[in-house]
N, C-alpha and C positions, 0 to 999 in steps of 0.2 A: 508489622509496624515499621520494616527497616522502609527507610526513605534512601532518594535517591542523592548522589554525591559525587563529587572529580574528590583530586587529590585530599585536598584536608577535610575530609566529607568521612571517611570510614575509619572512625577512628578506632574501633576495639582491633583491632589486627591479631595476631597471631599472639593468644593470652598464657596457652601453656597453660591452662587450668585444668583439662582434660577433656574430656569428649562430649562434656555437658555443655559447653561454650559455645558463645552460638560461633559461625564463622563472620569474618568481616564482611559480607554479602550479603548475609541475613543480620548485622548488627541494627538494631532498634537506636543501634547513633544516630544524632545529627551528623547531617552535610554541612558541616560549620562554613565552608567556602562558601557554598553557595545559599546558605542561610544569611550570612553575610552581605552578601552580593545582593540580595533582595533587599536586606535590609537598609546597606545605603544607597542603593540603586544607582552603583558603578556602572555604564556603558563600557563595554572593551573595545577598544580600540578597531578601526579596521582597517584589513588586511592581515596580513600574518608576518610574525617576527620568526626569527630562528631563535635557539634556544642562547645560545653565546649571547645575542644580544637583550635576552628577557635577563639573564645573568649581570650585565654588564650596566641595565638599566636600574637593576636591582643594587648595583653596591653604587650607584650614584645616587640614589636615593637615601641609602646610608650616611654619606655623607654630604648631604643637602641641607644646608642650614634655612630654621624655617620661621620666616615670620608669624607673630601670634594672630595676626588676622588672616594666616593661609593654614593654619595646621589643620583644621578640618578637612581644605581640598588635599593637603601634600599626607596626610590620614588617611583620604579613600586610594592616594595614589602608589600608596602602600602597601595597602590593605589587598588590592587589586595583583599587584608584584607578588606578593606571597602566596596571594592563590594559582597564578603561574609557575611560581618555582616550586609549591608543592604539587604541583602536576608532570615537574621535568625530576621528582624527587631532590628537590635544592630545599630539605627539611631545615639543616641548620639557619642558613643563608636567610627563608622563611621567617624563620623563630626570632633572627633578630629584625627585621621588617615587624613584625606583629608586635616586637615590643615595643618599638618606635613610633608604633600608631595608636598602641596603649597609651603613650607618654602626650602624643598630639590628643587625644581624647582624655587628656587629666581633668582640667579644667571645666571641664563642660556639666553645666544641668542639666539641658533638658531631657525629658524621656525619653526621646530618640537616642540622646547619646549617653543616658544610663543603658540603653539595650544593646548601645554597638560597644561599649565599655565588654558588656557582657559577653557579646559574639567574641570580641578580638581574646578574653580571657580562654574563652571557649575554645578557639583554634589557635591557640599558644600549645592548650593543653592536648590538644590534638597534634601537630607535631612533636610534640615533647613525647609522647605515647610512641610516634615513630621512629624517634632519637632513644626510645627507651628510657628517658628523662624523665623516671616515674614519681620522684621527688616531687619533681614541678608539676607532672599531671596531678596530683595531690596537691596542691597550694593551690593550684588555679582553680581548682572545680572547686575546692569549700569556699574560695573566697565568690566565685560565682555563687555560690548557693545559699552563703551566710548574709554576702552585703547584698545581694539585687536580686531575691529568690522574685521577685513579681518581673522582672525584665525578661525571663523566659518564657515561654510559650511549655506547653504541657510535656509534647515530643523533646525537645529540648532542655527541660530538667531533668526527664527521665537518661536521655543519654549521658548529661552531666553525674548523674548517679551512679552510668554503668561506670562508666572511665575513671569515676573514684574506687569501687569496688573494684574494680581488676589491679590498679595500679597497687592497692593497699595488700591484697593477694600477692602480687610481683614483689614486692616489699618486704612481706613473709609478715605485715602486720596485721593477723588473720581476726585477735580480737576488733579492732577498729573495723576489721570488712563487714565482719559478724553483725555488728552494732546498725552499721553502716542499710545492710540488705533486714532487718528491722523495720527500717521505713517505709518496706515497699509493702506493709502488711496494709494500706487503705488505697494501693494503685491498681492502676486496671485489670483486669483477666490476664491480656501477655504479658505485662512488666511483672506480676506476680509469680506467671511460669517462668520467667527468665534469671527472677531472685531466688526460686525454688529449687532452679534446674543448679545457679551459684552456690547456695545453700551444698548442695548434694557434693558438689566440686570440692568446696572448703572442707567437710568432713573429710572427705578422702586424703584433701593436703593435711589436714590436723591427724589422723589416722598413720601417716606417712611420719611423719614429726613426733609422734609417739606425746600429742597433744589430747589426751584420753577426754578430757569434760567439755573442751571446747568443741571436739569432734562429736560428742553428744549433742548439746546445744544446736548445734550445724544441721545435724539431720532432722532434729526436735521441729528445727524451723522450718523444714520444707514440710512436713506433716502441718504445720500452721495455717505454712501457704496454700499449700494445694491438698487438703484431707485428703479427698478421692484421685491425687493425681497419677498418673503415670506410670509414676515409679516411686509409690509409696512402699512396694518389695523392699526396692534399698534401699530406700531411708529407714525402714523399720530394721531391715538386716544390718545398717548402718549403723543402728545405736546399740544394736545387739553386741557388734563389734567393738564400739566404744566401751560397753559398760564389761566385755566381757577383760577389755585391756587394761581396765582398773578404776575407769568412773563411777562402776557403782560396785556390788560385793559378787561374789562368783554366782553366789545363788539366785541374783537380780538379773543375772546377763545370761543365767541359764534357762530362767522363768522369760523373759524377750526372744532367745534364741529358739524355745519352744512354740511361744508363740507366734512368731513367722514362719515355722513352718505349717505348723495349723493354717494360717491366714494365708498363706501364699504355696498350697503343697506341690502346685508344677513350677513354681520358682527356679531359673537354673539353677544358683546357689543354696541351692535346701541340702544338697550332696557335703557343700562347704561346710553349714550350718550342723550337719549331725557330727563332723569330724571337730569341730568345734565344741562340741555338747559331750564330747566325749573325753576330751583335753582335759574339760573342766573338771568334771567327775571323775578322770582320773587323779588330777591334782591335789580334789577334795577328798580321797580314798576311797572313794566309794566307786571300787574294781568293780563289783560287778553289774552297774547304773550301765559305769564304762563300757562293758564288754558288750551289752545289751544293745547299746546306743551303735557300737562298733557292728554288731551282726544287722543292723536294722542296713548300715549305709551298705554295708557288701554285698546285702540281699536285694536291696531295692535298686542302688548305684554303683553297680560292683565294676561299671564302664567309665565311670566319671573320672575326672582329675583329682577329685578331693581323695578317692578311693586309690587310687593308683599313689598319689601321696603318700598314703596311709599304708600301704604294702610297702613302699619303697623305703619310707621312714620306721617301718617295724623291723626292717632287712639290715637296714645300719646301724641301730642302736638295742636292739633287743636281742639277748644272748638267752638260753635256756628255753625250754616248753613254753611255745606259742598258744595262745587263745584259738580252740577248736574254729571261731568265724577265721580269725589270720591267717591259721594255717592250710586250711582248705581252700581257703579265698585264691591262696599263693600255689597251693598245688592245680589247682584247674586255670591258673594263670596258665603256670609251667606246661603244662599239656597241652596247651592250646597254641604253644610254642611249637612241641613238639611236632602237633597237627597241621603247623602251619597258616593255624586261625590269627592272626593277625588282632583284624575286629576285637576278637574276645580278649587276645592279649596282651594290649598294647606290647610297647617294644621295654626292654629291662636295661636300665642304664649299666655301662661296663664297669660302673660303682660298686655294685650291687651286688654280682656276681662271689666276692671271697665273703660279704656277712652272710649271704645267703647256706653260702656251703658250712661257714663257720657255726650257725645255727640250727643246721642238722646236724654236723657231728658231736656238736654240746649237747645236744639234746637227745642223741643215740636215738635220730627221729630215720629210721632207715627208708623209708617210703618219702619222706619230704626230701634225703640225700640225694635216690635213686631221681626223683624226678628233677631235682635241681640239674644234675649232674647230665640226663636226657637231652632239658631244653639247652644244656651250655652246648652238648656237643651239637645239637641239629641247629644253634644260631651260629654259634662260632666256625665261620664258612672260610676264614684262612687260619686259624688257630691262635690269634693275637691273643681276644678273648681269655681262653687257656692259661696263652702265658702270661698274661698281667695277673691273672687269678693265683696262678702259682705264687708269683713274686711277691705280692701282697702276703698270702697267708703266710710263706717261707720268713717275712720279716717277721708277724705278728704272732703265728701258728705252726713254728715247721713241723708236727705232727700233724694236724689236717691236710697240709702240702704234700707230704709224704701219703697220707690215706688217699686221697685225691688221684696222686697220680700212678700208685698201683691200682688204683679202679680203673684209670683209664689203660695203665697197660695191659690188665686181664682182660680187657677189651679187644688189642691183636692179638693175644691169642683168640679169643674168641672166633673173632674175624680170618683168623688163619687159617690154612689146611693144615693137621694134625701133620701130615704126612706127604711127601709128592702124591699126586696122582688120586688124591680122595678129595671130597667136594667139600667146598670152603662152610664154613660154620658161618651164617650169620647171626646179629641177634637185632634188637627190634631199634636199633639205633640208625642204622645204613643199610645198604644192601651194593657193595660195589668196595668199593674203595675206602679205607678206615679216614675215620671224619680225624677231619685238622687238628682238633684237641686232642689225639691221642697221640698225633706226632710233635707236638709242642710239649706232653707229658714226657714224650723221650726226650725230646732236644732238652727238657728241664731235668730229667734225671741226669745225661750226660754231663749237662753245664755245671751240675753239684755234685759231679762226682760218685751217683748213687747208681755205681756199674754195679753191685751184685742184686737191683730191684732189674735191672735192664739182663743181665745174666741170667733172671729165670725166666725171663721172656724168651729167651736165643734156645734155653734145656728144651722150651716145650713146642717150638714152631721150629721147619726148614728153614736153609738155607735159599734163598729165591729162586723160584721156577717161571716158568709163563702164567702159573698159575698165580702167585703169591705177588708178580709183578701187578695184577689188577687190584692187589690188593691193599698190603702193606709201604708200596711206597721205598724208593732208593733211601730218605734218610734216614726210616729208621730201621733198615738193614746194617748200612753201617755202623748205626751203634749199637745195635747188638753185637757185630761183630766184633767192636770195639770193645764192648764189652766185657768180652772173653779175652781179648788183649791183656785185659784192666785187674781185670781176675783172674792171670796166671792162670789164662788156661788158652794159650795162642796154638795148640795144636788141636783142640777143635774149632780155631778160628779159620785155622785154614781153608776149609771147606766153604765157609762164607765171603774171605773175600777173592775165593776163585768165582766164584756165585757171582757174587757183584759185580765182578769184569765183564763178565761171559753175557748176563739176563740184562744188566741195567747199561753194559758197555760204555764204564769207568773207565775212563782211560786220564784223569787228573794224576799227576804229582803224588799224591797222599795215598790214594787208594791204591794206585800201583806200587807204591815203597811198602804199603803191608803186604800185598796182596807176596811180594819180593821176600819179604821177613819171613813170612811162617811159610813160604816155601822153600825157603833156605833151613830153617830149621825142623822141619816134619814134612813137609811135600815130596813131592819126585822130584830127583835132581833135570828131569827137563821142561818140568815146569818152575821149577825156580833158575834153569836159565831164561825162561822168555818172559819172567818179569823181572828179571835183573837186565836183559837188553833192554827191556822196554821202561824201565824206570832210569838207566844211563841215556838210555836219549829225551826223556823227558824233565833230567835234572835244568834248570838253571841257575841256581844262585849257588855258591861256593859250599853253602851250607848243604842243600841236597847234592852235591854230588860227590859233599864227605861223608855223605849218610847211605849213597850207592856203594860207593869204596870200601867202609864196613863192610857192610852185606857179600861182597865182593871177597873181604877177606875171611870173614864167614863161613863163605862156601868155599873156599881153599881148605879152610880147617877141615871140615866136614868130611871134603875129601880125600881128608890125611894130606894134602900139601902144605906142612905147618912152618917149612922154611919160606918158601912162595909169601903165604899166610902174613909171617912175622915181616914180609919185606914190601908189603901192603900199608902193615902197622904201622910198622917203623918210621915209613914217609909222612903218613897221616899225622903221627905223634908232632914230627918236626918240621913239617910245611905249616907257612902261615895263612896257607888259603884253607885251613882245619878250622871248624869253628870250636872255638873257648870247651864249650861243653861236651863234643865229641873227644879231645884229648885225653879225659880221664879213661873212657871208655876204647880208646885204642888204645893205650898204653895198660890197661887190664889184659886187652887179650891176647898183648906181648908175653906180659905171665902165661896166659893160659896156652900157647903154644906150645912154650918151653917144659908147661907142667906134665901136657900129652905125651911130651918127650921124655918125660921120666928125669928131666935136668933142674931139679927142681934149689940147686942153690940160685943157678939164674933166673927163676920162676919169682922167690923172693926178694931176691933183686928189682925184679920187673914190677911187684906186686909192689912195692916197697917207694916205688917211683910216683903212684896212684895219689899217695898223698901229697907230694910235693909238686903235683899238678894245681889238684883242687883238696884241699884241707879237709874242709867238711861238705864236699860233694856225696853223691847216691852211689857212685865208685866205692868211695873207699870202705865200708865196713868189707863190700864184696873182698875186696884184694886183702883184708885184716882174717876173713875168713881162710883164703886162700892159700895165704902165706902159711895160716894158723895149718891147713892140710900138705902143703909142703914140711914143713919144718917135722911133723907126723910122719913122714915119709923117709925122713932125715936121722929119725931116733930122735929127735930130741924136742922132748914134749915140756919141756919148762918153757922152751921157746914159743911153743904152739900155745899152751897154754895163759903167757903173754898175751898170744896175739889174741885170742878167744876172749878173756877180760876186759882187753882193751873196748873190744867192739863193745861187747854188753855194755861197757860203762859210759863211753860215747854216744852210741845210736843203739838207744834200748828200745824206737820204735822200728828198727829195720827189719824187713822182711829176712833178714842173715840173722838176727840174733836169735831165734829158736834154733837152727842148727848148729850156731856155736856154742848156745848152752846143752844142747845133747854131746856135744863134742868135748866138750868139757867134763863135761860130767863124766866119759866115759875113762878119762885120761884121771879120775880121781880128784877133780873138783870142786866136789859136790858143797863140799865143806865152805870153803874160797866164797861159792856163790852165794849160798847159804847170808854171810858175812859181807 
């Protein structure tokens, strides 16, 4: 039905109703322009103008004053301009031309100029549609249709009908459209599919609007229009939806929602419809209609979107023992992850991941854990995954976080060789190199602090080889080495971060200033000379090269040069290229030079100094301890004693107060602490 048209000719343009609309190419509009043009049968001029001057003719026309015996010709010659400037898109410009040829055709009777009355209302409302001016495409088409419904031709009311329903649509005045596309119940075969196909449009926007009886109505209509038509599916799924959103009662929209799938069983939306049918019945208590409905969609449409919804919305919101269809639905998901079946698995939003784990541990469901915990490591290909997972449950669950990520670290072991020289353990996770999640499981233990979950990792695997290099990965060697740092126990560190240097060829700031530490304190003294040269040439900031000068002074002690030693300290204490936090800690092991010396009044001197660096620094209970073993030394235990009380009742979390309370105690105490 769409006819042919220049500019004010197509006038449904782009409606934004949705997909059911026809396009402005195929609109069943009039060509108003040139409906027009036949009608008064305007010659155009000849030759050709440029556009500037179609403009320029057009606002002298505007203001042309017109005698009452010329308004009909200075009418067509208006009328004619505006069909031009709606062709150079000069809509406005247009609009008031056409109102001005409305005003010359006031006056007129005869039926010729009741129909150009018409046309000119007619393509008013046609650039007003392109101006957006949906107010006025509304005023013009009713009054077209109410005062001079016989001045149109058949193609031509019907188009004035479309341009009122869309307009009143754009409007959001959906009962008036409703009303409106009513009329088209005694028009032709197309004008019926095209009210039908609106019909379908307007439930959707009333559906969207949370317009529950009107979106009924909507679809009700197109069932009117077109019984057998097209897309009688969704009109019927249509109202299903409507009645299920509260038009009619749960059990009427369950009894609809039933019956479309009966009526329409390879419908795409039949998958939508049982997840729907299941809501209900859930809502209504009757669990097990629900579950029934639920096993039907994951057996029949276990591929669908409705279904993968339905997994993912069980994953976020449902804690404790899952419905045998959910839970197995979710484990042959999981595996099929594993497998790398794509197809079968869709992909698992990075949402999902902590309810899903949070849902097997609530549920002490070990088979749903083992597999969640499977598909995380074989999707999680840098280990982000992982750690968003941690973080989440660490806020919500720090018990599931913690469960989590000792599963993933019995996993390097797994993946480790027991021992140098014996062949690496896989298990059915990887087979090469330990997947990303298990090094994100350590970066998350270190980041929290949870060096004695990462210490039994370092008890039960080597130090790195060419072997454990394929495997386990430089970062989380480190922190296991670190580890043992963390848990006072840096002389079986040593052995790791000589590891580290040597397999991974560490040669960083950090790595070489441990690798320097516990060889200064437990290594061979000429391996902690070549990471003490090698960490003074790799200091640069003030701060690392007070922390090689320690070490430095360190190894003097060690090696009984305790005057050397103290003149290391000494500098370090009183130069201000020392950072803040290293003075407590040189000026301790000013005391502790003096204490080797057996010179222990200047011992507590020195120790004595520790406070009045840093007050409540990690220093002082040491030096409170120290003092408290000098003054021991000295005979005089009321002194020590002192100091032993002191610390307990200051820093009762410090790693010093178990030996000062045995010290205490043994000096007759016991009472004191007791109190």
């Amino acid at each position: 039905m769409a006819l042919a048209g220049a500019s004010l000719g197509l006038l449904l343009g782009a409606a934004g109703c949705g997909e059911v609309l026809a396009s402005p190419a195929d609109s069943p509009a009039i060509a108003t322009a040139d409906r027009l043009a036949d009608s008064t049968q305007v010659v155009p001029a000849e030759g050709s103008v440029t556009s500037a001057e179609v403009v320029a003719d057009a606002r002298r026309l505007l203001k042309l004053s017109v005698a009452p015996e010329d308004r009909g010709r200075v009418g067509r010659q208006r009328i004619e301009a505006a069909r031009e400037l709606s062709r150079l898109g000069e809509h406005a410009l247009a609009q008031e031309l056409l109102s001005q040829a409305l005003e010359d055709h006031a006056d007129a009777t005869e039926p010729q100029d009741v129909r150009t009355r018409a046309s000119i209302r007619l393509a008013i409302a046609s650039t007003a549609w392109r101006l957006g001016d949906h107010q006025t495409v509304i005023h013009q088409a009713r009054l077209v249709l109410e005062v001079a419904p016989e001045a149109l031709d058949a193609p031509r009311t019907m188009a004035t009908h479309q341009l009122l329903v869309r307009s009143l649509i754009e409007c959001d005045r959906s009962e008036e459209a409703l009303e409106e596309l009513r009329t088209f119940r005694r028009s032709s075969p197309a004008a019926k599919r095209w009210a039908a196909d609106q019909s379908l449009a307007l439930g959707g926007v009333a559906l969207s609007g949370r317009q529950a009886e009107l979106a009924m109505r909507s679809f009700e209509l197109y069932s009117e229009l077109l019984p057998d038509g097209d897309r009688s599916g969704d009109a019927m799924l249509g109202a299903a939806w409507a009645a299920a959103s509260g038009a009619e009662t749960s059990e009427r929209a369950d009894t609809r929602l039933v019956d479309f799938i009966e009526a329409f069983p390879g419908h795409p939306d039949v998958p939508h419809a049982l997840a729907a049918r299941a809501r209900l019945l859930s809502e209504s208590g009757d669990r097990e209609a629900a579950d029934s409905v639920r096993a039907e969609l994951l057996r029949d449409h276990v591929a669908s979107a409705a279904a993968v919804s339905l997994l993912n919305g069980w994953a976020v919101t449902e804690r404790g023992t899952w419905p045998d269809p959910i839970r197995e639905a979710w484990i042959r998901r999981l595996e099929a992850l594993v497998d790398d079946d794509s197809a079968a698995a869709g992909s698992v939003p990075p949402t999902l991941w902590p309810g899903l784990l949070m849902a097997a541990f609530t549920a002490t469901d070990d088979r749903l854990w083992q597999a969640v915990v499977e598909a995380l490591l074989s999707t999680d290909s840098d280990g982000e995954l992982t750690a968003a997972a941690l973080a989440k449950l660490a806020q919500e669950q720090a018990a599931i976080a913690e469960h989590l990520a000792v599963d993933l670290l019995a996993r390097v072991v797994e993946l480790t060789a027991p021992a140098a020289g014996q062949p690496v353990v896989v298990d059915s996770v990887a087979s090469g190199p330990v997947p990303q999640g298990c090094e994100a499981a350590s970066r998350w233990a270190g980041a929290n602090e949870r060096w004695s979950l990462l210490a039994l990792v370092a008890e039960q695997v080597e130090p790195p080889t060419g072997q454990e290099a394929r495997t386990r990965g430089v970062i989380i060697d480190r922190l296991l080495a670190e580890s043992l740092m963390q848990t006072r126990r840096a002389g079986e560190a040593t052995r790791w971060w000589e590891a580290i240097r040597q397999v991974w060829d560490c040669r960083d700031f950090e790595t070489t200033l441990r690798a320097a530490e516990t060889a200064v304190a437990y290594g061979r003294p000429e391996a902690a000379r070549e990471h003490l040269d090698a960490a003074t040439a790799g200091a640069e900031t003030p701060f690392q090269r007070s922390l090689v000068r320690i070490l430095e002074a360190e190894m003097a002690i060690r090696d009984a040069r305790l005057d050397e030693a103290r003149e290391w300290l000494e500098r370090l204490a009183r130069e201000s290229e020392t950072a803040p936090e290293l003075r407590p800690r040189a000026q301790w092991m000013i005391g502790e030079t003096y204490f080797l010396q057996q010179r222990f009044a200047e011992a507590i001197d020195a120790y004595r100094r520790v406070e009045a660096i840093d007050e409540q620094g990690d220093w002082v209970p040491a030096a409170l301890l120290q003092s408290g073993k000098a003054f021991e030394k000295l005979g005089r235990g009321r002194d020590a004693v002192t100091c032993y009380t002191t610390l307990l009742s200051r820093f009762q979390g410090s790693p010093h107060a178990e030996p000062a309370r045995d010290r205490l105690a043994r000096l007759g105490g016991e009472e004191r602490l007791r109190r």
